[in-house]
Chimera marker file (.cmm) of the C-alpha trace (Angstrom):
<marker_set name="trace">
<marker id="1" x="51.220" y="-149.297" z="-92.960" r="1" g="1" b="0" radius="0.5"/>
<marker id="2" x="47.368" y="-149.222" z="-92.298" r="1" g="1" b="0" radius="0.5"/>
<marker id="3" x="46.187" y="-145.385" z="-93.209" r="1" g="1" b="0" radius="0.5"/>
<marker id="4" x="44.266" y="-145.752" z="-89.180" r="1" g="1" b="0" radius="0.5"/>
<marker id="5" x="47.438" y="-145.787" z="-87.952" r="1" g="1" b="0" radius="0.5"/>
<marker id="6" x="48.691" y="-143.332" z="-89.589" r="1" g="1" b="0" radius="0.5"/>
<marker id="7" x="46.059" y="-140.786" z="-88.853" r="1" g="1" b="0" radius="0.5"/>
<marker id="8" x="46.162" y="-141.213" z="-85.083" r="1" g="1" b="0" radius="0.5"/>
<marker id="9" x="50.387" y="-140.828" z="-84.989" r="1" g="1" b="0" radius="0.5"/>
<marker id="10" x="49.385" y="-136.987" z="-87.028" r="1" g="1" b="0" radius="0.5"/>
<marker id="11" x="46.349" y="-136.802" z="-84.637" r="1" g="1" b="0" radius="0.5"/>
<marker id="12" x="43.387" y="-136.211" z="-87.844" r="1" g="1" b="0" radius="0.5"/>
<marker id="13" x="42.091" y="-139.896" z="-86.946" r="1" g="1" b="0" radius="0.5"/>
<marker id="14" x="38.142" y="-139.055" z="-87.030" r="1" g="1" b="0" radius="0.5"/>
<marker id="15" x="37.113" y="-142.849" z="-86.689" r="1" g="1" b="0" radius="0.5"/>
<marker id="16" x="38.257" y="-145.360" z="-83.884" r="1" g="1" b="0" radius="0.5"/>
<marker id="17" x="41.431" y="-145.508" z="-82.557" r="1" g="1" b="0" radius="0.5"/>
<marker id="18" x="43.833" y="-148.008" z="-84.417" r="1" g="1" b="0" radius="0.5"/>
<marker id="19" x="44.769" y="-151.488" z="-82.645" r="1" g="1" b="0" radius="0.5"/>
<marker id="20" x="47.935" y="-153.450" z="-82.778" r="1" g="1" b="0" radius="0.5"/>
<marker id="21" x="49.190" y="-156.135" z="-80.157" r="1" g="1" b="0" radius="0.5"/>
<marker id="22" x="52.297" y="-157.222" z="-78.846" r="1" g="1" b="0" radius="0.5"/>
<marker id="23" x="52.841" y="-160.349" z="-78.655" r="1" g="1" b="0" radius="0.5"/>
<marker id="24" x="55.172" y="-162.902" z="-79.199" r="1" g="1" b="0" radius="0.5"/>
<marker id="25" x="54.235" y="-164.735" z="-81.821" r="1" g="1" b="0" radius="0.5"/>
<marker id="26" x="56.541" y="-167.617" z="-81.594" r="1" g="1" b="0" radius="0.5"/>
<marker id="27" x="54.787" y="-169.013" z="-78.655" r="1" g="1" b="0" radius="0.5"/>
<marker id="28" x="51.340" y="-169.839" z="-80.675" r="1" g="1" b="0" radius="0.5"/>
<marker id="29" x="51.121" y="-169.117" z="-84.887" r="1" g="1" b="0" radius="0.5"/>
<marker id="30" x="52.670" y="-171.967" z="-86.536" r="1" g="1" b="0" radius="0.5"/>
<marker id="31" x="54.123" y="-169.555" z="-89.499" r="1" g="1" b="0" radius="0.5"/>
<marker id="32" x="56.187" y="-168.099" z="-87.048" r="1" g="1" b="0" radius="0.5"/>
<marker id="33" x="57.382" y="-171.472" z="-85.628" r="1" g="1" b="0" radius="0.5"/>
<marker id="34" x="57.528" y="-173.068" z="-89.447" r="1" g="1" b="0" radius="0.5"/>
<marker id="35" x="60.191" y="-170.018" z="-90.257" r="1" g="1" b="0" radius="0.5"/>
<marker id="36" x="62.189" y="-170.468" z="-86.650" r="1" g="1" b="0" radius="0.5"/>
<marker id="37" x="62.181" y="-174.111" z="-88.282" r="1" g="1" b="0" radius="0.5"/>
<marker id="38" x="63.869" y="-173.008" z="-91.240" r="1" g="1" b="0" radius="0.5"/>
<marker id="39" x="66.097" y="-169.952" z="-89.782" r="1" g="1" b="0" radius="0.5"/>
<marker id="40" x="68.358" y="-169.594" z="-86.434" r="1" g="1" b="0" radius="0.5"/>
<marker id="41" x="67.553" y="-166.635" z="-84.164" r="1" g="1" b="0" radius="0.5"/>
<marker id="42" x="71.130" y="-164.966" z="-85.186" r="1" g="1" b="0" radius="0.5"/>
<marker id="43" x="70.281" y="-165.485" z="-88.815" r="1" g="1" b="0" radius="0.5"/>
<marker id="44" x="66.713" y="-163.878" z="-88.194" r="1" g="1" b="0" radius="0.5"/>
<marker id="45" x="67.770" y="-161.062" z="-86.776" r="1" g="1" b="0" radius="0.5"/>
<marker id="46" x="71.158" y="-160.469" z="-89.195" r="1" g="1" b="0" radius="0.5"/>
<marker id="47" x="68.582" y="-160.684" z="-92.470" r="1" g="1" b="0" radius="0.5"/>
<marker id="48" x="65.957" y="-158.198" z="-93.002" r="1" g="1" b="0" radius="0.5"/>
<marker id="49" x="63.737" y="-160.113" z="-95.001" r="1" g="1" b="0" radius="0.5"/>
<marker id="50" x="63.253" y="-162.510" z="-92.245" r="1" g="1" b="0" radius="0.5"/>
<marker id="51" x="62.443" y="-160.052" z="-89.777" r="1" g="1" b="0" radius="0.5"/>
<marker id="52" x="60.188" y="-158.265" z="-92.340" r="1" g="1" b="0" radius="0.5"/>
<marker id="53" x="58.655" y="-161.839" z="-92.527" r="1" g="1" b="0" radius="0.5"/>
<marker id="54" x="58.414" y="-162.302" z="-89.088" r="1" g="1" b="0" radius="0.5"/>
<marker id="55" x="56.676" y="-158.790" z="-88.185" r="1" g="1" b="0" radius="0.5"/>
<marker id="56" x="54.038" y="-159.370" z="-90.677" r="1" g="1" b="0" radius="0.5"/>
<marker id="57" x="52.624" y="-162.757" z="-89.834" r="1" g="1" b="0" radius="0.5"/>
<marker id="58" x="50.243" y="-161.730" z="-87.283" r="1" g="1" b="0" radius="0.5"/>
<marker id="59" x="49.035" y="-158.926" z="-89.745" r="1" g="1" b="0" radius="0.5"/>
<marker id="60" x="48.040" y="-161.288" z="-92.583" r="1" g="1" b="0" radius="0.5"/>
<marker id="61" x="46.442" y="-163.508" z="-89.356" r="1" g="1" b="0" radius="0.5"/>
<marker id="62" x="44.445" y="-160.957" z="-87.820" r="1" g="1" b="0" radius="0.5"/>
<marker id="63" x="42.323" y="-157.556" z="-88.529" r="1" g="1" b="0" radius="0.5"/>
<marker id="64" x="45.129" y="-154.828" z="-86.923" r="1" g="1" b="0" radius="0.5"/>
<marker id="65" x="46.306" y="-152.004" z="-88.213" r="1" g="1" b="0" radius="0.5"/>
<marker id="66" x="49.835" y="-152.344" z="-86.915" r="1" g="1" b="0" radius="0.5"/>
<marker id="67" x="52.409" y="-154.243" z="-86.121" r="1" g="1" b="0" radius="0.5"/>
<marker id="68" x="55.625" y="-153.901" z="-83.826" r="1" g="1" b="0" radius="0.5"/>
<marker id="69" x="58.675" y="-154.745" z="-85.453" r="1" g="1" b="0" radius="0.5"/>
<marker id="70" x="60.281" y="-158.179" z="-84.436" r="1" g="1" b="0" radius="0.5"/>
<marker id="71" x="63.004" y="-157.189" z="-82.132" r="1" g="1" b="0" radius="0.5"/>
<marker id="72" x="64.372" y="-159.797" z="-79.662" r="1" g="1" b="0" radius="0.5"/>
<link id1="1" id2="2" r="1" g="1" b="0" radius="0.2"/>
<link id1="2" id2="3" r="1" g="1" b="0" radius="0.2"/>
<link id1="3" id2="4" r="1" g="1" b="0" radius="0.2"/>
<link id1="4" id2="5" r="1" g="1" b="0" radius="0.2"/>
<link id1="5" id2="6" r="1" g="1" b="0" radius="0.2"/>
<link id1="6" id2="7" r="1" g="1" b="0" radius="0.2"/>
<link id1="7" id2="8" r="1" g="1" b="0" radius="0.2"/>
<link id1="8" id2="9" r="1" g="1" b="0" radius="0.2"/>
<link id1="9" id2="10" r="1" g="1" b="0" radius="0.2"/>
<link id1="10" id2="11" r="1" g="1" b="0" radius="0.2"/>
<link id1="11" id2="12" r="1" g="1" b="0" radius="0.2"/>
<link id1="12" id2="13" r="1" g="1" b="0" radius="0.2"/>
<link id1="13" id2="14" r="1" g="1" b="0" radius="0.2"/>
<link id1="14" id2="15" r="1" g="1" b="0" radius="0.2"/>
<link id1="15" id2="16" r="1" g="1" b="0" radius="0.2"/>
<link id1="16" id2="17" r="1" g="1" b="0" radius="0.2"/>
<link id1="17" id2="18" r="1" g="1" b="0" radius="0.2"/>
<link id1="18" id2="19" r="1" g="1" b="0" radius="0.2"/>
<link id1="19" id2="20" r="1" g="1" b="0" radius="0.2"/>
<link id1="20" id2="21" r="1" g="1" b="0" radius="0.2"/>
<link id1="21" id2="22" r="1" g="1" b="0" radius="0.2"/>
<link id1="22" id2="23" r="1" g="1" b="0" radius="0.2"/>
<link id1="23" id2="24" r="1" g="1" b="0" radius="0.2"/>
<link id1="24" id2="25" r="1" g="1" b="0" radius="0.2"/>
<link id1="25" id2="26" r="1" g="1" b="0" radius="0.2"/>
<link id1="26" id2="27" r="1" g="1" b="0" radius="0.2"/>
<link id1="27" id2="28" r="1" g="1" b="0" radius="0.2"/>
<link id1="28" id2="29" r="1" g="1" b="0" radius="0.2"/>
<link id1="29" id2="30" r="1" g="1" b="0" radius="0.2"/>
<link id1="30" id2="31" r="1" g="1" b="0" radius="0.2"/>
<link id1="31" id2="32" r="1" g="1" b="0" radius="0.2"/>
<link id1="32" id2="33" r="1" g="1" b="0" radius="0.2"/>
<link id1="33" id2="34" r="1" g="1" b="0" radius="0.2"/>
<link id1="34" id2="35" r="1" g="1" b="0" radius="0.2"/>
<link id1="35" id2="36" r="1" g="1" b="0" radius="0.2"/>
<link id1="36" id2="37" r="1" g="1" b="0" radius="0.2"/>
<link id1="37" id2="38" r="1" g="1" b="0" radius="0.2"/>
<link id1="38" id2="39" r="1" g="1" b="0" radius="0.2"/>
<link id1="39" id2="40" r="1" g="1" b="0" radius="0.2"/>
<link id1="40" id2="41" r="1" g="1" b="0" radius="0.2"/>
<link id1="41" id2="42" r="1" g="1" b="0" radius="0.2"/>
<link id1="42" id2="43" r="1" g="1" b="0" radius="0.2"/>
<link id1="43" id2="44" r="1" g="1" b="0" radius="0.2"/>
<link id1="44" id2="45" r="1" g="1" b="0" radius="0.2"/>
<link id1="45" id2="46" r="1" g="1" b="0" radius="0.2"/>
<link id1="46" id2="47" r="1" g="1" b="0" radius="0.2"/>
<link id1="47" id2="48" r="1" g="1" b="0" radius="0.2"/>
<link id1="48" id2="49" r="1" g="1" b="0" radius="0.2"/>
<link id1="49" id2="50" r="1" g="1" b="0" radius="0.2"/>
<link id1="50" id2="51" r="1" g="1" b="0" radius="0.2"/>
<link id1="51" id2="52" r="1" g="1" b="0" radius="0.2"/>
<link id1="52" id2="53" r="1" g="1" b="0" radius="0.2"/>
<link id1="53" id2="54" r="1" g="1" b="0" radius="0.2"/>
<link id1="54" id2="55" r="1" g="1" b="0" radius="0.2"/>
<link id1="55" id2="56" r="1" g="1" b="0" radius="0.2"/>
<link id1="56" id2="57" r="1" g="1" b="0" radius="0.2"/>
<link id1="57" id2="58" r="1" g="1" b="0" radius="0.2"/>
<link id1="58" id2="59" r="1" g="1" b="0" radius="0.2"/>
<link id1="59" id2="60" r="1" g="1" b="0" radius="0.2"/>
<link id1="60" id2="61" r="1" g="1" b="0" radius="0.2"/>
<link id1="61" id2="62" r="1" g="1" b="0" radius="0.2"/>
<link id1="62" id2="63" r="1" g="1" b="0" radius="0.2"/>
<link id1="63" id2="64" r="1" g="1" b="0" radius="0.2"/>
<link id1="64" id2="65" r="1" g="1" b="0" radius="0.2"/>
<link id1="65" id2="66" r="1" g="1" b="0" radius="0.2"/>
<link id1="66" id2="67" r="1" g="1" b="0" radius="0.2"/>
<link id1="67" id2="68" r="1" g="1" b="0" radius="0.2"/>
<link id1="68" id2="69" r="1" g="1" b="0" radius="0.2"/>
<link id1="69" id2="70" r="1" g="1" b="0" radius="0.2"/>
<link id1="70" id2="71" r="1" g="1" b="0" radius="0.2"/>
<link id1="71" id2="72" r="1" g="1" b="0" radius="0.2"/>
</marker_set>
């Protein structure tokens, strides 16, 4: 997890605040589509690795310093 974050959850951030978005993915990155391609919903969220996978895509994407965990 980005140190940002971090800091502003213990409250000794000194810099800006952190950002993070939620957003469903599925409806516009094509990683996320390419792996609901591959994977059902009830396998995705029965395997860990998939949700890991799934959580992290718009982190590699984008500049944020979080990231809410896939939870449908």
């Amino acid at each position: 997890m980005n140190t940002r974050f971090l800091e502003a959850l213990k409250g000794t951030n000194k810099g800006r605040p952190p950002v993070w978005l939620m957003r469903q993915s599925g409806r516009y990155l094509p990683e996320y589509r390419a792996l609901r391609s591959r994977h059902s919903f009830d396998e995705m969220i029965h395997r860990p690795e998939l949700i890991v996978e799934a959580t992290s895509i718009p982190l590699r994407r984008y500049p944020l310093d979080a990231a809410i965990l896939f939870s449908d």
